[in-house]
TORDO-681614 format. One line per 3 residues: number of its first residue (from 1); their letters; for each residue x, z, y of N, C-alpha, C. Coordinates in nm, 3 decimals. Example, Ala and Ser with C-alpha at 12.3 -4.5 7.8 and 13.67 -1.06 7.14 Angstrom:
TORDO-681614
1) AS) 1.319,0.780,-0.569,1.230,0.780,-0.450,1.320,0.780,-0.330  1.285,0.708,-0.225,1.367,0.714,-0.106,1.290,0.787,0.003
end
This chain:
TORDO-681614
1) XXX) -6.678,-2.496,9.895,-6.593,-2.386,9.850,-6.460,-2.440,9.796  -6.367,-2.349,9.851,-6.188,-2.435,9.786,-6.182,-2.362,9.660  -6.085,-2.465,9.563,-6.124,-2.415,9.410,-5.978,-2.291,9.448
4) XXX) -5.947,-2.226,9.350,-5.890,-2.133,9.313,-5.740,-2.215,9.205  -5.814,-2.311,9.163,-5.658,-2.395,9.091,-5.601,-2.419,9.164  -5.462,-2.365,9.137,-5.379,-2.418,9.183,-5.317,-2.568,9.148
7) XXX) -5.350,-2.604,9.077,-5.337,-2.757,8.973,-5.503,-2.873,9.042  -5.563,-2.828,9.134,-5.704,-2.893,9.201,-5.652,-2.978,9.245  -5.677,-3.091,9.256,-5.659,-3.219,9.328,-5.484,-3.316,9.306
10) XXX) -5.418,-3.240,9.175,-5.312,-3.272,9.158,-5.291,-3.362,9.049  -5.220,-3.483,9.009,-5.198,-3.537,8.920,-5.141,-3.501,8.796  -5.137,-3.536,8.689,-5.016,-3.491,8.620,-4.903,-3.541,8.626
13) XXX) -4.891,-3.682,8.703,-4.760,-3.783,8.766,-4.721,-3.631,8.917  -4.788,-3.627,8.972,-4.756,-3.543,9.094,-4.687,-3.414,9.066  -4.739,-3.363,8.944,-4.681,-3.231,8.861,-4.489,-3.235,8.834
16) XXX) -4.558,-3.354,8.754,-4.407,-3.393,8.718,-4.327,-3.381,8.794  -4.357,-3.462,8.919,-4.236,-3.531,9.004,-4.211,-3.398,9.070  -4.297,-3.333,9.155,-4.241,-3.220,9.176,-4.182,-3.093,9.102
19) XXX) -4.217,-3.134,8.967,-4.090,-3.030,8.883,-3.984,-3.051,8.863  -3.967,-3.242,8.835,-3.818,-3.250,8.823,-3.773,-3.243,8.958  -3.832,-3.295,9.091,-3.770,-3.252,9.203,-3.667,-3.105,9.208
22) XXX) -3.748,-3.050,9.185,-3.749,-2.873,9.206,-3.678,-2.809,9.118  -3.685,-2.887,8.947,-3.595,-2.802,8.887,-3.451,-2.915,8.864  -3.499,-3.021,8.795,-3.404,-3.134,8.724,-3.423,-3.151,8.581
25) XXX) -3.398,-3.233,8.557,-3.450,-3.286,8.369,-3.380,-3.181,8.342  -3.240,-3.166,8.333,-3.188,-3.029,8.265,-3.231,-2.917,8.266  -3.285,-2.856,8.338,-3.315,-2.717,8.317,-3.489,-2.726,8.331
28) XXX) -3.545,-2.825,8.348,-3.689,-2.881,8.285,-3.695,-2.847,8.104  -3.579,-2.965,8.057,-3.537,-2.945,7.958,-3.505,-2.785,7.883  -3.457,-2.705,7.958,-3.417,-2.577,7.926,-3.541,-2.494,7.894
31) XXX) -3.603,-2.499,8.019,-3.727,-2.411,8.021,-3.848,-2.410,7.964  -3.869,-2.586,7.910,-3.975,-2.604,7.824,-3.914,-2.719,7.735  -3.882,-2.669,7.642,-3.848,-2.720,7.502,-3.937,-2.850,7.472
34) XXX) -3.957,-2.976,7.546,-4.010,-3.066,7.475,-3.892,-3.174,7.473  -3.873,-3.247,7.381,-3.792,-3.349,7.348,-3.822,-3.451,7.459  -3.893,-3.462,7.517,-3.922,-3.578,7.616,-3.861,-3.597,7.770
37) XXX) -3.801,-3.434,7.801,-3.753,-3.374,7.850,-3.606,-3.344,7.842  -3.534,-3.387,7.728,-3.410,-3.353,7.703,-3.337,-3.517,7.659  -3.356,-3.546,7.601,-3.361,-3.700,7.521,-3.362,-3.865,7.623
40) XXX) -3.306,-3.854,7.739,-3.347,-3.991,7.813,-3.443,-3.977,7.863  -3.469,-3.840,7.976,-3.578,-3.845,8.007,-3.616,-3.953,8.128  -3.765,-3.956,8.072,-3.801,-4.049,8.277,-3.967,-3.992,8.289
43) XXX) -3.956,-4.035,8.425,-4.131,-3.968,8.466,-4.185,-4.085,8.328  -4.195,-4.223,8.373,-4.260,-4.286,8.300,-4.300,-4.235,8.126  -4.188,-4.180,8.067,-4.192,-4.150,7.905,-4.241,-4.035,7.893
46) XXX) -4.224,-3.927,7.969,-4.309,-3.843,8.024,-4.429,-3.811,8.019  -4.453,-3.842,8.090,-4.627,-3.890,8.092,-4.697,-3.929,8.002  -4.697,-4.041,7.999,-4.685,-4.109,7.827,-4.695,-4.032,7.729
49) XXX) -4.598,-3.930,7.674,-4.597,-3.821,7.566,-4.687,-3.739,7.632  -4.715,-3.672,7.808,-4.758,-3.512,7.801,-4.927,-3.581,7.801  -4.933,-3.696,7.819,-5.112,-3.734,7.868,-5.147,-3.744,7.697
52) XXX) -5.125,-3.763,7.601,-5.151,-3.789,7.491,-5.102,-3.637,7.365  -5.058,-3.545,7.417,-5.013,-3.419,7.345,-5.080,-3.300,7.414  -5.179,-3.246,7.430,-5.243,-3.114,7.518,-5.170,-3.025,7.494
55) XXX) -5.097,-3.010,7.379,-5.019,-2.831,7.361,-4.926,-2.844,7.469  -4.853,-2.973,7.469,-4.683,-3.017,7.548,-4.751,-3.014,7.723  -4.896,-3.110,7.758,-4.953,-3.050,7.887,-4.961,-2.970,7.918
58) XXX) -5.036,-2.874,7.901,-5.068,-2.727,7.880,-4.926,-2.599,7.893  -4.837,-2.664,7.810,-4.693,-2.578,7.871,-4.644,-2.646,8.002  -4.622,-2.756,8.013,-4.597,-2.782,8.199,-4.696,-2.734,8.274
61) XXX) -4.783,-2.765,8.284,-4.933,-2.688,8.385,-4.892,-2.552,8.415  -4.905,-2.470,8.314,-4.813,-2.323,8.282,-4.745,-2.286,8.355  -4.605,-2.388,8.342,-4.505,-2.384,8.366,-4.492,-2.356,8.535
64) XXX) -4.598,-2.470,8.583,-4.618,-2.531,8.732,-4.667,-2.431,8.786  -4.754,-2.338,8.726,-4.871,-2.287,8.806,-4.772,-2.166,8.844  -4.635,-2.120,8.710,-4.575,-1.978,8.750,-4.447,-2.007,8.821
67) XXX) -4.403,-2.104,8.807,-4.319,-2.133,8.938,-4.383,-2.146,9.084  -4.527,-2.219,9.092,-4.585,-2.233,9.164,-4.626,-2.039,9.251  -4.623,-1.988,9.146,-4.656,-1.818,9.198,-4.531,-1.724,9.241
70) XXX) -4.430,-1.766,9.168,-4.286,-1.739,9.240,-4.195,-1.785,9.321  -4.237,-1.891,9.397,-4.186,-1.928,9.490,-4.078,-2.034,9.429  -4.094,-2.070,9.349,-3.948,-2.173,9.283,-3.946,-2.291,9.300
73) XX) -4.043,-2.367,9.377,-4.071,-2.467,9.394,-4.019,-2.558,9.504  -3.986,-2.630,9.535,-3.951,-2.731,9.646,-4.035,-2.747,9.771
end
């Protein structure tokens, strides 16, 4: 049976890259208020902060799944 997540079989490195693809640190930055995101961002520091913070995961996932439902994506 195929799961229903849309986030199934995806990384949180894979998340990333296709958000900043799709949006850009800046308006990444805009849309979800984490400092990690605005401040020198890089995938690497990234990660780093969202794998170790669940509230700051949990708003990208979010983030992914409703761009992912509106078509905003790359």
């Amino acid at each position: 049976m195929e799961s229903k997540d849309p986030l199934h079989g995806l990384t949180l490195e894979k998340i990333l890259i296709h958000l900043v693809d799709s949006f850009g640190w800046d308006e990444l930055g805009y849309q979800i208020r984490i400092n990690c995101f605005i401040s020198n961002p890089s995938i690497q520091s990234s990660l780093k902060f969202l794998r170790k913070t669940p509230w700051a995961r949990t708003k990208v996932e979010d983030f992914y799944k409703d761009a992912l439902k509106k078509g905003k994506l790359k």
